[in-house]
N, C-alpha and C positions, 0 to 999 in steps of 0.2 A: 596493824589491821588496816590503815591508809591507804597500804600499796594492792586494794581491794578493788578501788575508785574505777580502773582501768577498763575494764567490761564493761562501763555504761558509754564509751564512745563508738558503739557498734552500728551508728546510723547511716551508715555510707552504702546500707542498701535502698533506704530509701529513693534513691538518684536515679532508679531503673524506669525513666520518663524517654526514653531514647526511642522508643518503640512507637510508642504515640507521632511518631511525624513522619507513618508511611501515607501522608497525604499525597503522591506523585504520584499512584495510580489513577486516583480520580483525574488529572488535568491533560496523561498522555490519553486519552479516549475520547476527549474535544479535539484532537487532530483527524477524526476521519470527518466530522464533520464540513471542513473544507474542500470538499471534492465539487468543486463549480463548476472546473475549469472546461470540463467536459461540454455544458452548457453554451458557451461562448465559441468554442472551436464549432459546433455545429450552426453557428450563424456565420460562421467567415466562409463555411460551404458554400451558402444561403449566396454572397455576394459575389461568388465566383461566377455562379449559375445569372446573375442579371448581365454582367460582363460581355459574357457569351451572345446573350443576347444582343446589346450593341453591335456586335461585332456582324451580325448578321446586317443588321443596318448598312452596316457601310458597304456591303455586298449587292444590296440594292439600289446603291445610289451609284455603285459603278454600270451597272443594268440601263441606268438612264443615259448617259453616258455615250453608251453604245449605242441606243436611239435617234442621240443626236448625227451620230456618224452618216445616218440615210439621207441629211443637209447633202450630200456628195453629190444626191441626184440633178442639183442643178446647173449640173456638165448637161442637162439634155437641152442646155439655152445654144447649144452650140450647133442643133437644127435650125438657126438663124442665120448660117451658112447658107440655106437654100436660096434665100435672095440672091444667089448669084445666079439664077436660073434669069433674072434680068437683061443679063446676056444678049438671050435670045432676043430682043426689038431689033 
């Protein structure tokens, strides 16, 4: 009547805990949260656009420049040639 005992080691279903640790769905759906980046690429727009602007700056300092060039008119000292008209005495 001993070799009865057998049937009560049936506990090995207990162990069906395996189930319990479908916690990865909760942490992959904190990844769309990271979408910044988008944020930041439209400030590097931003600094492109000031760039440009400089760039006109230096456009107008070549303008002056060219202003200076009318200095040439003072080839007209060279109607101080007319003293030769002294000649004449």
């Amino acid at each position: 009547g001993d070799d009865n005992k057998m049937n009560g080691d049936n506990k090995m279903n207990g162990d069906n805990k395996m189930n319990g640790d479908n916690k990865m769905n909760g942490d992959d759906n904190k990844m769309n949260g990271d979408n910044k980046m988008n944020g930041d690429d439209n400030k590097i727009n931003g600094d492109g656009n000031n760039k440009n602007g400089d760039g006109n700056k230096i456009n107008g300092d070549g303008n002056n420049k060219n202003g200076d060039d009318n200095k040439n008119c003072d080839d007209n000292k060279n109607c101080d040639d007319n003293k030769n008209c002294d000649d004449n005495k």
